[in-house]
N, C-alpha and C positions, 0 to 999 in steps of 0.2 A: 365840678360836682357830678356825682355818678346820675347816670339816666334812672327811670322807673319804669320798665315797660309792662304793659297792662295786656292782656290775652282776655280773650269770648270766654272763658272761664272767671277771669277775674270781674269780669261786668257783670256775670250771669250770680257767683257769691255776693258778689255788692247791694243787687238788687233783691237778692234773697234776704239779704239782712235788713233791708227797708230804704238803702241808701238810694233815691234816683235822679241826683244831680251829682257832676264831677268837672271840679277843677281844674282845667287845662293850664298846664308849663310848659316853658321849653323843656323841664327836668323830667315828665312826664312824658310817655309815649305810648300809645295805644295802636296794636296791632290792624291790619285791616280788618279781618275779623271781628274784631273788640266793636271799633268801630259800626258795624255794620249789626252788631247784634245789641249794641247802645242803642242806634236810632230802633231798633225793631222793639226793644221790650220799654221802650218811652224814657230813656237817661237823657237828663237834660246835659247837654255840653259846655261849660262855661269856659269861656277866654277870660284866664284874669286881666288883658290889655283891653280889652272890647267896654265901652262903654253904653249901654243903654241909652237911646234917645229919650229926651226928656217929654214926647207925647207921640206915640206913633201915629203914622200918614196912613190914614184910613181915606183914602179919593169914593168908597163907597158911601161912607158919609156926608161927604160933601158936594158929590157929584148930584148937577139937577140934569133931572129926566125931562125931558123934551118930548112933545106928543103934539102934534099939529100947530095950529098957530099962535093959537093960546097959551099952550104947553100942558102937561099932564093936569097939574095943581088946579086948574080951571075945572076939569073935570069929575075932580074929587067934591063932595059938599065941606064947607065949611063947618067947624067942629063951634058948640056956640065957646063964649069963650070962659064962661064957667066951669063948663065942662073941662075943657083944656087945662085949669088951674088944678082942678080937682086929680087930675089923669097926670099932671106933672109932681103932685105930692106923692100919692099912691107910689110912681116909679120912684122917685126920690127918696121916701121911704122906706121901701122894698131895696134898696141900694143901701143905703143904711146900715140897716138891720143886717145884709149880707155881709157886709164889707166891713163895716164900723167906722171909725177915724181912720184910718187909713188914706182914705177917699178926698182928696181936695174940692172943697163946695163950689166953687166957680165954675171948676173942669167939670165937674157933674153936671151945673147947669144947663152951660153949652152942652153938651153932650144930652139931656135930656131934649133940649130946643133941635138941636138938627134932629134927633130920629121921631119925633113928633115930626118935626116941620117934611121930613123926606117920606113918611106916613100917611100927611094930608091931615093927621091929626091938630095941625098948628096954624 
């Protein structure tokens, strides 16, 4: 099967027409150029073999901050914990509303409890 090789002009019409994701092949080939003027005007590069991890490793998330003997979270006040219930709707809502169904409720959760809890808000 014949090649398709793609030039800095061919990215540059692409994205003029709205297009700024492309499907990488072996069938396809992208100049260095192409290349280099994809990542500059924001074309996302998709491997059709590449699989997306099913929750990306955020270590800033999870990572606990250390601060003398206590650790930082000693230092923070405690949020009371109505407040916290009230401050986890609001985001969870605000999530929502952005996202819609999309969004799986559990992952949201978690993810609402660490950046409260790495906050001090939790």
């Amino acid at each position: 099967m014949p090649k398709t090789f793609l030039t800095e002009r061919d990215i540059e019409d692409m994205v003029r027409q709205g297009t700024m994701s492309l499907l990488l092949s072996d069938d396809l080939v992208l100049t260095d150029l192409a290349y280099e003027k994809a990542k500059r005007l924001g074309v996302q590069l998709l491997n059709q073999h590449d699989k997306p991890p099913a929750a990306p490793v955020r270590p800033y998330i999870a990572k606990e901050v250390s601060g003398g003997e206590t650790g930082a979270s000693a230092a923070i006040p405690a949020t009371p914990p109505s407040r916290d219930a009230a401050l986890k709707q609001r985001v969870r809502e605000a999530v929502l509303a952005r996202l819609g169904t999309q969004v799986d409720s559990a992952l949201l959760d978690t993810i609402i409890e660490r950046v409260l809890s790495h906050i001090g808000a939790k």
